[in-house]
N, C-alpha and C positions, 0 to 999 in steps of 0.2 A: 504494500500500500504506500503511495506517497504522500508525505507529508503534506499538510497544510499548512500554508504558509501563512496566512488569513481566513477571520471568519469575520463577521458583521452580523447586524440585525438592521431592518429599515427599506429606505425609499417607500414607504407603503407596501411590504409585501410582507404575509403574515409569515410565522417562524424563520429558521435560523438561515442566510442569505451565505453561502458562502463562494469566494471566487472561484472563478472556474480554470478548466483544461481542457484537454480534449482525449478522446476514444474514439475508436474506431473498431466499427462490428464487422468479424471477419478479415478483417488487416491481416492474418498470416497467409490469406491463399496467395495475394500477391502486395505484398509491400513496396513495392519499386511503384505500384498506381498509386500512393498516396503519400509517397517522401519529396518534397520539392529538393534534396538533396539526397546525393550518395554516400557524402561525408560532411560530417556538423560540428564545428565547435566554434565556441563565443566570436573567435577572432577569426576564422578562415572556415568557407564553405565551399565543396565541390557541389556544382549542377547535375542533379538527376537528369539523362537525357533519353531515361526508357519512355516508347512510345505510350507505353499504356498509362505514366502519369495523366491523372484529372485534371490536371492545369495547364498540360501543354499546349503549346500554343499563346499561350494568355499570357502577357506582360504583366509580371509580379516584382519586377525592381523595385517599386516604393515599399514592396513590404520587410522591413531590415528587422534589425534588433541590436539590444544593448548588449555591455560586458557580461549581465546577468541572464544572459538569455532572455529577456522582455523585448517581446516586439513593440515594431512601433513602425506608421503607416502614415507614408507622406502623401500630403494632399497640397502642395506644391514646393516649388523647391527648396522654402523655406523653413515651412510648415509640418506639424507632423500631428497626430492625433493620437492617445491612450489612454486606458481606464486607470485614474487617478492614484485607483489604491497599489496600483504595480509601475508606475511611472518612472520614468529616468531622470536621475537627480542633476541638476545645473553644473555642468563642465566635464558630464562624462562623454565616452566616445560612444558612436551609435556605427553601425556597418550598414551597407545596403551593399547588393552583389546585381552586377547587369548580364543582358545573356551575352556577354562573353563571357563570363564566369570572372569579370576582374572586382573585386571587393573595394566597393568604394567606402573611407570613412567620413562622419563629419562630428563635431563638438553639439551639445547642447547648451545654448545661453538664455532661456528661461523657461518657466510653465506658468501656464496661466489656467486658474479654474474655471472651466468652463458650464459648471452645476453639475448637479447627480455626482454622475464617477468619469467624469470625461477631463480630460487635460488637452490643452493648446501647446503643443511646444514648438519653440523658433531654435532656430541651426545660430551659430553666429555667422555663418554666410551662408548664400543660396549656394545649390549643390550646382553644376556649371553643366549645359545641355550636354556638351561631349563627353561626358562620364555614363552617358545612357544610362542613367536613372531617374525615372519617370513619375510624376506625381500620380494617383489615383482618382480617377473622378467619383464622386462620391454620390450615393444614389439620394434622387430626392422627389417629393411628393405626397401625394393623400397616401398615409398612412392606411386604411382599410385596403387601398387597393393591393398592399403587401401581400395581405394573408395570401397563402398557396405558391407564392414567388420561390423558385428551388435555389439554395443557396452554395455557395461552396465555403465549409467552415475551415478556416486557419488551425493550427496549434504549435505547441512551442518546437523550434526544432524543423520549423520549414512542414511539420504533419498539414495534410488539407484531406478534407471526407464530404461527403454532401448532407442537406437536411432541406428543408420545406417552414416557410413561414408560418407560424398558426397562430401568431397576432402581433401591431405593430401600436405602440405608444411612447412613451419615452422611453421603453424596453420592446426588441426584438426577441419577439417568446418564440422557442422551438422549441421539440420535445425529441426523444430517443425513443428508435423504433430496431425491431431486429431486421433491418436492408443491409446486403451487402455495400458497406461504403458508408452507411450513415456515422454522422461523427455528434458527438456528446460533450462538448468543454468538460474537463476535469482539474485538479489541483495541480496546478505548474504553469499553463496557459492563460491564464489571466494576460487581458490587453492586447492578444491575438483578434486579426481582422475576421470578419466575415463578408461576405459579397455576394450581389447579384450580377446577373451577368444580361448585360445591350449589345445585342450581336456576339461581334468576337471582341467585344471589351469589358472588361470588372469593371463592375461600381462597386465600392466601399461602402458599406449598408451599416456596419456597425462594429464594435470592440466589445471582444468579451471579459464582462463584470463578474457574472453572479450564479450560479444553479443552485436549486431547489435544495437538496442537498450533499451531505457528502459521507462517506462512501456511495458510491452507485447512486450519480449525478441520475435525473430523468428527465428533466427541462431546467433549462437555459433562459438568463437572462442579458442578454446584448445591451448594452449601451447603443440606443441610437441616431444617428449621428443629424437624423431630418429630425429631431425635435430640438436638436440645439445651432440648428441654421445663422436666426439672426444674431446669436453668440456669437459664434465663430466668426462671423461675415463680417460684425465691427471692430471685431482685434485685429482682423488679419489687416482690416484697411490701414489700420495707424503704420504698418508694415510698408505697405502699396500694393499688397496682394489683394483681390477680389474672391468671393466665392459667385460665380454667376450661374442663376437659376434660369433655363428655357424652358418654356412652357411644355409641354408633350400631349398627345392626346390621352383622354383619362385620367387628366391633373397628375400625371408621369413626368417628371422633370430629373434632367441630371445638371451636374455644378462640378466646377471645375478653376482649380488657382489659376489667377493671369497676373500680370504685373498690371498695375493700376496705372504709371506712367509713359508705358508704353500703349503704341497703338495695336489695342486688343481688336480681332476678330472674334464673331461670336462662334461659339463648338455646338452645332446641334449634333445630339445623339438622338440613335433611334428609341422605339421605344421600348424598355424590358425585355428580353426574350427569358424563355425557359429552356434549364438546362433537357437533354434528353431522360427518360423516365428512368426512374430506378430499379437496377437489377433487383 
C-alpha cells in the first residue's frame, strides 16, 4: 500500500476527502499502452515510443513535473497550473520533455491561489518556442455539457488510462469501473492533469485533488479548471498573457495563452470529440 501523503476534510463534500493517484484496471496485459515513458526519474525521462501507447500521437510536452515527482501543466509558456495541496515551492526546478525526447528545464518564481485546491504558477521566464514545449489549451464551457465526455487521466510517473465524465462543477466527478484501461487517481498522483480530447488535440479539463476514499479510491475529484476561468484570466493579464474563450457550438468553448502584447490571432478549435469506446 502506498502511503498517504495527505488527507483533508471539506470543499463541501461529506467525509474524509483524500488526495488522489492513479490505477489502472488491467495494466499488466500491456503496460507499454499506458507509460508515457520507458524510463522515469525526477531529472531525466526516456519517451515510450510503442505504438499501442493511448496518447500517441497527442502533444503532451506541457505536461512536466517537479524534483518531487509533482506534475505540473503548462497553459502557456509562462504559466502553469496544480492542485494547491501538492504544488511546487518558489525556486525549484520543474522539467518538461518534447518529442525529441530533449528535457527541457525551467525555475519556478511564484504561486498564486487561485481558490479551492488550484494554484497559478509563473516560470521566471517564458519557456522559448524552439524548445518544442507547448502550452495546453484548456477545455472550457457549460459545465453539464461535460457529463459523458471520455477523458484521458494522467498519473504520477508519465501513467495515462481512460475514464468518462459523470459530473462537472467546481469538481470533475468520475468514478472506477472494471474497463480495461480505466484509471482511478490514487495516493502519489495528486496534481496530475486530466483531458478531453478536440480532434487530434488535448484540452486540459482539470488537476487531480481529491477521491472518495483511501485505500480503494472509487471516484474522483478533479479540480476544474472552467470554474476558475475568470481567476486565472486576470492574473495571467498582469503577466500579458490572455486566457481567450471562442464560442463553440453547445456553449463548447476552448482557451488558450497568447501574449497580450503581441498581435494575437484568434485559435478556433473544433468542437469536443470523443475518445473511441472502451474495450
Amino acid at each position: 500500500m502506498k502511503k498517504v501523503i495527505f488527507a483533508f476534510l471539506g470543499f463541501g463534500l461529506a467525509g474524509t476527502i483524500a488526495p488522489a493517484s492513479l490505477r489502472l484496471y488491467d495494466y499488466d496485459i500491456n503496460p507499454a499502452a499506458y507509460n508515457r515513458f520507458s524510463s522515469f526519474s525526477t531529472t531525466s525521462a526516456t519517451l515510450n515510443t510503442d505504438t499501442s501507447f493511448i496518447g500517441a500521437g497527442y502533444d503532451l510536452s506541457g505536461w512536466g513535473w517537479d524534483d518531487g515527482g509533482w506534475a505540473v501543466s503548462l497553459i502557456s509558456p509562462l504559466h502553469f497550473v496544480q492542485a494547491n495541496h501538492a504544488h511546487t515551492g518558489v525556486g525549484q526546478t520543474i522539467y518538461f520533455i518534447n518529442a525529441a525526447g530533449l528535457v527541457v528545464q525551467a525555475t519556478v518564481a511564484s504561486q498564486t491561489l487561485m481558490g479551492g485546491d488550484l494554484t497559478l504558477g509563473t516560470l521566471t521566464a517564458p519557456i522559448a518556442a524552439d524548445n518544442g514545449i507547448h502550452a495546453f489549451s484548456v477545455a472550457f464551457g457549460d459545465n453539464q455539457s461535460m457529463a459523458g465526455d471520455s477523458l484521458l487521466v494522467g498519473g504520477r510517473g508519465g501513467l495515462l488510462g481512460t475514464n468518462t465524465v459523470d459530473s462537472a462543477t467546481g469538481f470533475l466527478v468520475y468514478d472506477y469501473d472494471s474497463i480495461t484501461g480505466e484509471a482511478m487517481p490514487q495516493s502519489g498522483d495528486s496534481t496530475s492533469p486530466t483531458f478531453v480530447v478536440d480532434g487530434g488535440t488535448l484540452l486540459l479539463a482539470s488537476v487531480h485533488s481529491y477521491v472518495n476514499k483511501l485505500p480503494d479510491p472509487t471516484v474522483a475529484y478533479d479540480t476544474n479548471l472552467n470554474a476558475y476561468f475568470p481567476t486565472i484570466q486576470s492574473t495571467m493579464l498582469t503577466d500579458g498573457y490572455s486566457l481567450v474563450a471562442v464560442p463553440e457550438p453547445a456553449s463548447v468553448a476552448s482557451f488558450f495563452g497568447l501574449g497580450c502584447g503581441l498581435a494575437a490571432a484568434a485559435h478556433r478549435f473544433r468542437r469536443r470529440g470523443r475518445l473511441p469506446p472502451k474495450a
